[in-house]
N, CA and C atoms as an extended XYZ file, in Angstrom:
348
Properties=species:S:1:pos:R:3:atomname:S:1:resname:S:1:resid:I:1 pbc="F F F"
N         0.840       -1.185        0.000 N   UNK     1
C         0.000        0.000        0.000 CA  UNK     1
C         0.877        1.237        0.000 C   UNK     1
N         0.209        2.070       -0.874 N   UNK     2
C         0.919        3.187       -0.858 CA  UNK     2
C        -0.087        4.589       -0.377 C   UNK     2
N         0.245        5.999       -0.002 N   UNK     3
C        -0.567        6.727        0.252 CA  UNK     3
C         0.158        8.005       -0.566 C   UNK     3
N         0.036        8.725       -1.064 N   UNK     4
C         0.804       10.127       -1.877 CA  UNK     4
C        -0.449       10.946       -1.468 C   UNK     4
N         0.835       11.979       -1.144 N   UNK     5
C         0.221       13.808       -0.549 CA  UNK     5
C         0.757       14.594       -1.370 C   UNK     5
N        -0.275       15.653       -2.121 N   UNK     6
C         0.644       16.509       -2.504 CA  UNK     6
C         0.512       17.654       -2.327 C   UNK     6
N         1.142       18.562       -2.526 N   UNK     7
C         1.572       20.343       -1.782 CA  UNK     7
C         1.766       20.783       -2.651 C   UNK     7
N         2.024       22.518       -2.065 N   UNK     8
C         2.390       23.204       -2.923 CA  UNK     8
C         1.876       24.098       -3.994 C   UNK     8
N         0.661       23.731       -4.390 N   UNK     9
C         0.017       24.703       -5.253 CA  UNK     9
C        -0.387       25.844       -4.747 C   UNK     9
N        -1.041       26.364       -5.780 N   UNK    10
C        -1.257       27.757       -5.587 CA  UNK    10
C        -1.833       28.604       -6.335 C   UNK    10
N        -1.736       30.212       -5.935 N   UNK    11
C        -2.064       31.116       -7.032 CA  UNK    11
C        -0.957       31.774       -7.708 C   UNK    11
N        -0.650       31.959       -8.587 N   UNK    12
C         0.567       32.615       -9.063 CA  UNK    12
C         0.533       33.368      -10.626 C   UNK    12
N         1.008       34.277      -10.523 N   UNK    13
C         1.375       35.543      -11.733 CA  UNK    13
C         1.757       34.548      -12.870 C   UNK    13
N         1.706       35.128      -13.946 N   UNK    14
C         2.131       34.507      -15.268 CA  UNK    14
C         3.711       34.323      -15.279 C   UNK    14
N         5.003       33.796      -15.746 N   UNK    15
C         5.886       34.122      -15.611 CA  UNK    15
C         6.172       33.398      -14.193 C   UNK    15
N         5.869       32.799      -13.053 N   UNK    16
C         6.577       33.051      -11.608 CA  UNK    16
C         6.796       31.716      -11.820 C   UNK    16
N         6.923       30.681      -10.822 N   UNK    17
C         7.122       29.724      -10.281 CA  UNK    17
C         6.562       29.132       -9.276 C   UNK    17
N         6.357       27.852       -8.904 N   UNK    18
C         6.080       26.919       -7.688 CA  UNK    18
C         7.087       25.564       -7.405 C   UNK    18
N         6.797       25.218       -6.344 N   UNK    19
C         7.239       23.523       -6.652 CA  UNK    19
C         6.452       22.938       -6.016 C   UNK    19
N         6.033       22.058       -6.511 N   UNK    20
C         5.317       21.138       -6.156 CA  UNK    20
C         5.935       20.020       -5.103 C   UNK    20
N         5.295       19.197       -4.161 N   UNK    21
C         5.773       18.163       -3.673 CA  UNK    21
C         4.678       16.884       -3.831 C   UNK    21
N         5.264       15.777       -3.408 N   UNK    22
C         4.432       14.901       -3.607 CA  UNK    22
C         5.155       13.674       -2.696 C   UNK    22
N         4.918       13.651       -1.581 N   UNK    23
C         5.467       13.012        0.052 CA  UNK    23
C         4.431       12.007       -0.170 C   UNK    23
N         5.467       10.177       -0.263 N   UNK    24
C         4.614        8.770       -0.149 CA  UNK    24
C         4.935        8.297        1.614 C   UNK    24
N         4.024        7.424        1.401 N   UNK    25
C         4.257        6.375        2.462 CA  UNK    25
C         4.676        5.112        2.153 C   UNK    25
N         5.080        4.099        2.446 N   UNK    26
C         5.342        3.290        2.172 CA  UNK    26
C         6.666        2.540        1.454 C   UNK    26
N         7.434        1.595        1.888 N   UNK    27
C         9.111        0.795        1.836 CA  UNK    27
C         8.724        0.853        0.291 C   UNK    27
N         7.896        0.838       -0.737 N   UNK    28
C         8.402        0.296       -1.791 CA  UNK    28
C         8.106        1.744       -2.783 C   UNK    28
N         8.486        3.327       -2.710 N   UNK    29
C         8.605        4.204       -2.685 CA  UNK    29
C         9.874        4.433       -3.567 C   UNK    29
N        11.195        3.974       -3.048 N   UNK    30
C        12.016        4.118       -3.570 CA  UNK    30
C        12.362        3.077       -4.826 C   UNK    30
N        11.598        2.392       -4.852 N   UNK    31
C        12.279        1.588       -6.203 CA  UNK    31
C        10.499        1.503       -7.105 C   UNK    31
N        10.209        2.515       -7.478 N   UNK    32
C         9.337        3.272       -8.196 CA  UNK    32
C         9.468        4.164       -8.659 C   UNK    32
N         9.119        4.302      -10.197 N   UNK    33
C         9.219        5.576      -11.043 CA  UNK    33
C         7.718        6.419      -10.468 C   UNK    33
N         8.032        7.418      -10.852 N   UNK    34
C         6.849        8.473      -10.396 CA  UNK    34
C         6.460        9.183      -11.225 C   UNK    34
N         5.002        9.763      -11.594 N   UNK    35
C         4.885       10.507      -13.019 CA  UNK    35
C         3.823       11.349      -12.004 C   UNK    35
N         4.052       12.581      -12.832 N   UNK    36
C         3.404       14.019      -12.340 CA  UNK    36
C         1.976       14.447      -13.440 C   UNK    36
N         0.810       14.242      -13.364 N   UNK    37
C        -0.035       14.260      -13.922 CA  UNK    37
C        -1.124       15.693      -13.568 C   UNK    37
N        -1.709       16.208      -14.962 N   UNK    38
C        -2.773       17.259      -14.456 CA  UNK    38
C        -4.174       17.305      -15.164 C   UNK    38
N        -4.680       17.805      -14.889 N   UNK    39
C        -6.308       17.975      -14.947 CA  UNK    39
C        -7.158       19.045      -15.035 C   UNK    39
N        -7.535       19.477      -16.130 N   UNK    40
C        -8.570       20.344      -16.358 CA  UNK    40
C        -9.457       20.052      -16.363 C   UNK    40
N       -10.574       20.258      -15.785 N   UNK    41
C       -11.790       19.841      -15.593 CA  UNK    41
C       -12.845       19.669      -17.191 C   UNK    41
N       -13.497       18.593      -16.912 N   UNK    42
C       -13.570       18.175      -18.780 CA  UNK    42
C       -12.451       17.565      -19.374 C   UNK    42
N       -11.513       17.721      -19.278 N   UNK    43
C       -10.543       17.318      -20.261 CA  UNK    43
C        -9.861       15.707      -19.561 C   UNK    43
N        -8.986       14.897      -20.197 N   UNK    44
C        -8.269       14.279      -20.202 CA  UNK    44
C        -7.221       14.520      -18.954 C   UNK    44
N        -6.871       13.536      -18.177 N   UNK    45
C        -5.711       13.869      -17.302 CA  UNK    45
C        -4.530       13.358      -17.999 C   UNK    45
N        -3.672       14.624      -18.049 N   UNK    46
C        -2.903       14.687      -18.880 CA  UNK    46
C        -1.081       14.138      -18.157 C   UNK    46
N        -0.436       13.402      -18.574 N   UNK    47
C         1.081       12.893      -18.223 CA  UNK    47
C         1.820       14.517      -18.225 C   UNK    47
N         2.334       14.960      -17.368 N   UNK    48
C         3.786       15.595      -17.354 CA  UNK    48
C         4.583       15.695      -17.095 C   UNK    48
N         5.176       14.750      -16.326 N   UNK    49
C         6.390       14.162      -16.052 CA  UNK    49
C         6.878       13.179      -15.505 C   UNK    49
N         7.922       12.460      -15.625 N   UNK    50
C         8.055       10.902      -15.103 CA  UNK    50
C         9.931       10.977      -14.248 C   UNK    50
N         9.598       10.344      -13.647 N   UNK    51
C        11.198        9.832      -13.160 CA  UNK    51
C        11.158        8.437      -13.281 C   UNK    51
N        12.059        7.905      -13.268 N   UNK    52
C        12.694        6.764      -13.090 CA  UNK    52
C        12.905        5.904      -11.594 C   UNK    52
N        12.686        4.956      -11.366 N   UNK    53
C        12.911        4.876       -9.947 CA  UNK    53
C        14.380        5.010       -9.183 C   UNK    53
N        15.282        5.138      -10.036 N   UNK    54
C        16.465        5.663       -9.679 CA  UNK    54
C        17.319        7.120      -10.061 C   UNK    54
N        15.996        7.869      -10.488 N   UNK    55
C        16.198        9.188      -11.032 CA  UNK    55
C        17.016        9.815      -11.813 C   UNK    55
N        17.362        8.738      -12.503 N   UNK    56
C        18.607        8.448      -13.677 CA  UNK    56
C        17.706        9.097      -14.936 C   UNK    56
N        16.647        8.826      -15.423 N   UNK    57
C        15.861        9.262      -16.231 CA  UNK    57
C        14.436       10.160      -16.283 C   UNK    57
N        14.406       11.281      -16.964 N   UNK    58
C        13.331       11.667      -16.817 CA  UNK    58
C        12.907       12.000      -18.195 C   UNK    58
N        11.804       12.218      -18.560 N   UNK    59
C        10.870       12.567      -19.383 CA  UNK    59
C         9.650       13.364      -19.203 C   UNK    59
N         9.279       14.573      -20.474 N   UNK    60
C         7.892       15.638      -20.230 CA  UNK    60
C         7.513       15.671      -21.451 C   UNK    60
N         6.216       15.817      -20.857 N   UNK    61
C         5.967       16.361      -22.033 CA  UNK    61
C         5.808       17.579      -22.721 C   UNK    61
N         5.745       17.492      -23.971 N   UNK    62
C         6.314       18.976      -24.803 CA  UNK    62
C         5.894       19.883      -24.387 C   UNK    62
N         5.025       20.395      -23.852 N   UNK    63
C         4.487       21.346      -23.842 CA  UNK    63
C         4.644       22.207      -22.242 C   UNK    63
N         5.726       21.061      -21.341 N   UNK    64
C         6.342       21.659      -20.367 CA  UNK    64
C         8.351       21.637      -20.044 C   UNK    64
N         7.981       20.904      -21.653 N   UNK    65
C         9.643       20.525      -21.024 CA  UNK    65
C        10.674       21.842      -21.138 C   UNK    65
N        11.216       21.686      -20.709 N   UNK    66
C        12.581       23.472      -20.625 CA  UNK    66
C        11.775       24.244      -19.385 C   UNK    66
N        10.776       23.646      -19.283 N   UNK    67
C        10.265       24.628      -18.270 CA  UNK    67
C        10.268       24.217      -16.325 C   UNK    67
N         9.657       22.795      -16.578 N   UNK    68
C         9.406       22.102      -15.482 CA  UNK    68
C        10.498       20.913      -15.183 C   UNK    68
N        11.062       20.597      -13.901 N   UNK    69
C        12.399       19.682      -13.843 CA  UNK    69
C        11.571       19.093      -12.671 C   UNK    69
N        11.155       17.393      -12.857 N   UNK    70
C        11.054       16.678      -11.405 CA  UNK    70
C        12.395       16.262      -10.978 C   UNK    70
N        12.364       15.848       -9.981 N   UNK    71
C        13.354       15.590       -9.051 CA  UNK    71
C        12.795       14.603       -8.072 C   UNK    71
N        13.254       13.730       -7.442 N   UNK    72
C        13.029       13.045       -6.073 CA  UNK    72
C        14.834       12.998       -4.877 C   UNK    72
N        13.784       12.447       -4.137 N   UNK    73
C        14.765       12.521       -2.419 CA  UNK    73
C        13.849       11.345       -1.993 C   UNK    73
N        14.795       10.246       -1.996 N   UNK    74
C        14.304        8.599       -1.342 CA  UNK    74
C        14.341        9.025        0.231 C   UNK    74
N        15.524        9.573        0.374 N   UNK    75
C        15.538        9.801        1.990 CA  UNK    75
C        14.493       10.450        2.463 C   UNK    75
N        13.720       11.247        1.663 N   UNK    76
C        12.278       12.018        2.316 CA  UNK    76
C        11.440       11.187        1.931 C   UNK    76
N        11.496       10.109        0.845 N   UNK    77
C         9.766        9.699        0.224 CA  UNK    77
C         9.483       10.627       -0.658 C   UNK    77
N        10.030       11.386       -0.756 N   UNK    78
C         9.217       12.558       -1.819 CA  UNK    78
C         9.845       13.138       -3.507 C   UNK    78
N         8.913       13.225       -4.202 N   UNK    79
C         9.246       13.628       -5.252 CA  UNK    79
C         8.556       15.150       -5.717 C   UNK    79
N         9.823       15.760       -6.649 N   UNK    80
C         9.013       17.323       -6.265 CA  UNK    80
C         8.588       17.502       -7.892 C   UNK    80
N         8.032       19.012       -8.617 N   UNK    81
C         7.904       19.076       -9.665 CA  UNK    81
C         8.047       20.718       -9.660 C   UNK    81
N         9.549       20.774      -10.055 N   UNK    82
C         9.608       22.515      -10.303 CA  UNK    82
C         9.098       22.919      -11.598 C   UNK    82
N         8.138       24.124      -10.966 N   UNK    83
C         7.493       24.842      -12.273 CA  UNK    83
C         8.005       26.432      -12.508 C   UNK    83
N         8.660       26.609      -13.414 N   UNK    84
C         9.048       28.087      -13.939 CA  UNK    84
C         8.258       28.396      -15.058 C   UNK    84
N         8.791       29.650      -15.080 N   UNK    85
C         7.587       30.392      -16.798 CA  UNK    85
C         6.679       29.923      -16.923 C   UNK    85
N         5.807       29.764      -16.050 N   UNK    86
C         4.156       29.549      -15.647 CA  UNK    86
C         3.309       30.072      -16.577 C   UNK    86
N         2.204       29.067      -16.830 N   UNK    87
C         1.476       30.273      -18.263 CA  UNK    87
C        -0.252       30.020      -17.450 C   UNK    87
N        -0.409       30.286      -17.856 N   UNK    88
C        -2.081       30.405      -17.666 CA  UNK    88
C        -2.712       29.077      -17.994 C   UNK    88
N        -2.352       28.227      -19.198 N   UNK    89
C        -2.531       27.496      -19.501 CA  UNK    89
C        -2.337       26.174      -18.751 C   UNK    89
N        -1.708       26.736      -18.126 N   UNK    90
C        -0.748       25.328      -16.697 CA  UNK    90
C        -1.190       25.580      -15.877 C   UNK    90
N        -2.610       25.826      -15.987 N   UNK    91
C        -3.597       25.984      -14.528 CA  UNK    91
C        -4.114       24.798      -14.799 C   UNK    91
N        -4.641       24.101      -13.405 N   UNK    92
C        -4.720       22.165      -13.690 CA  UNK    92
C        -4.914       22.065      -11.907 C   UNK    92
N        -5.458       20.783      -12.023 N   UNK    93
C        -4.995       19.861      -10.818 CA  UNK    93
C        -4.298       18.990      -10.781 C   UNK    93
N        -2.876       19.059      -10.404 N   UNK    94
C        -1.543       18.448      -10.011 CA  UNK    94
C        -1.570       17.046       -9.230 C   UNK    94
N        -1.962       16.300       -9.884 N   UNK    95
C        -1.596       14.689       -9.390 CA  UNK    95
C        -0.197       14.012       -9.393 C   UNK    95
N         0.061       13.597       -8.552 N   UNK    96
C         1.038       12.314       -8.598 CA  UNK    96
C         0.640       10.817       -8.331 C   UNK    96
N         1.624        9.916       -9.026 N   UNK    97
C         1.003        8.662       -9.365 CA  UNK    97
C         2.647        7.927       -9.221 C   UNK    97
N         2.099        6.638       -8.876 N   UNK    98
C         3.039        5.186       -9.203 CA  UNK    98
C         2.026        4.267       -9.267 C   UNK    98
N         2.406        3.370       -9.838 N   UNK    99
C         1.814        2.341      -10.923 CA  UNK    99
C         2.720        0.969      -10.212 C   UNK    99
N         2.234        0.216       -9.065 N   UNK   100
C         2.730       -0.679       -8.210 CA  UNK   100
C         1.413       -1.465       -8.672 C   UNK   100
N         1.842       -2.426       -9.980 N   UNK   101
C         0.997       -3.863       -9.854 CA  UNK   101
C         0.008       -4.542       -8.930 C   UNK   101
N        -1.135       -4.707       -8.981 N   UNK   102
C        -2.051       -4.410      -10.370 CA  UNK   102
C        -2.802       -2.796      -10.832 C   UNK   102
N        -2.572       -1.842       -9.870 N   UNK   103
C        -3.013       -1.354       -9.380 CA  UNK   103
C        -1.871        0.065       -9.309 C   UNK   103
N        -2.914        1.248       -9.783 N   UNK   104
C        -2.332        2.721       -9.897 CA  UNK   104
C        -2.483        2.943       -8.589 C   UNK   104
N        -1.495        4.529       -7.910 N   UNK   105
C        -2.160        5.278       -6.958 CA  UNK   105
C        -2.014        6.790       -7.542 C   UNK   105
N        -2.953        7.251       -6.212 N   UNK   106
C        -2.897        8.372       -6.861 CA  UNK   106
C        -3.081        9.800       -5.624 C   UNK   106
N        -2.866       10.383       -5.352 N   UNK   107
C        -2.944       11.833       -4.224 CA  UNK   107
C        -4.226       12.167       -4.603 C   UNK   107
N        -4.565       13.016       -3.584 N   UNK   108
C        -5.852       14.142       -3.969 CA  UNK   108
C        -5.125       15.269       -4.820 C   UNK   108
N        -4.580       15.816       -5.130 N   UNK   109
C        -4.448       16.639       -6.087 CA  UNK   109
C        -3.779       18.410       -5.248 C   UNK   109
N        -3.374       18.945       -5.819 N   UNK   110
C        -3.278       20.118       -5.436 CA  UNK   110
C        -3.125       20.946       -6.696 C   UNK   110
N        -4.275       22.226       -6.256 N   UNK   111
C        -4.563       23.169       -7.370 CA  UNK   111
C        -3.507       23.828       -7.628 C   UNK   111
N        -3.415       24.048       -8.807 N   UNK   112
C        -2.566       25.257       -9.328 CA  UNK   112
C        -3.161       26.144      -10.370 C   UNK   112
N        -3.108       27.813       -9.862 N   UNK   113
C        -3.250       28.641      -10.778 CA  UNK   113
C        -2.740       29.521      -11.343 C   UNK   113
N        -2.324       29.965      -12.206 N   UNK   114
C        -1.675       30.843      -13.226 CA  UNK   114
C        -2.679       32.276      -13.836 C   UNK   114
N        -2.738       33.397      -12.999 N   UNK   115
C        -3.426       34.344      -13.554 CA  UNK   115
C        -2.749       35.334      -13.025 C   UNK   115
N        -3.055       36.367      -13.548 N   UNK   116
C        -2.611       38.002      -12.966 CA  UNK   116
C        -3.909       38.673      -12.271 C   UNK   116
């Protein structure tokens, strides 16, 4: 069993920044890749970023990459998701996920908004 929390959102100016966190529970934490997922209401929940379970690899998608860098810390449980050059458009609800057989998890979400 796993449990994911996540933090960090907010309201924020066009242009600024956040980071996100996303603090698990559970021994099998560290040898799990982690992907950073968001949500517009109506729409598709959309993939934006993945680590590797040894944080050797990451991947985004286009439409955040140069912008947003995940990162994790095994010693905390936690994996973060820095967001720079924030657009309006990257207003969403911020999920994190691991995918531990048979079975996804997933956080409640934390809002993020992008307006002036």
């Amino acid at each position: 069993q796993v449990q994911l929390v996540e933090s960090g959102g907010g309201l924020v100016q066009p242009g600024g920044s956040l980071r996100l966190s996303c603090a698990a529970s559970g021994s099998t934490f560290s040898s799990s890749a982690v992907r950073w997922y968001r949500q517009v209401p109506g729409n598709e929940r959309e993939s934006v970023a993945r680590i590797s379970s040894d944080g050797a690899i990451t991947d985004y998608a286009g439409s955040v990459k140069g912008r947003f860098t995940i990162s994790r810390d095994d010693a905390k449980n936690t994996v973060y998701l820095q967001m720079n050059s924030l657009k309006p458009k990257d207003t969403a609800v911020y999920y994190c996920n691991i995918y531990l057989p048979p079975r996804d998890y997933w956080g409640q979400g934390t809002q993020v908004t992008v307006s002036s």
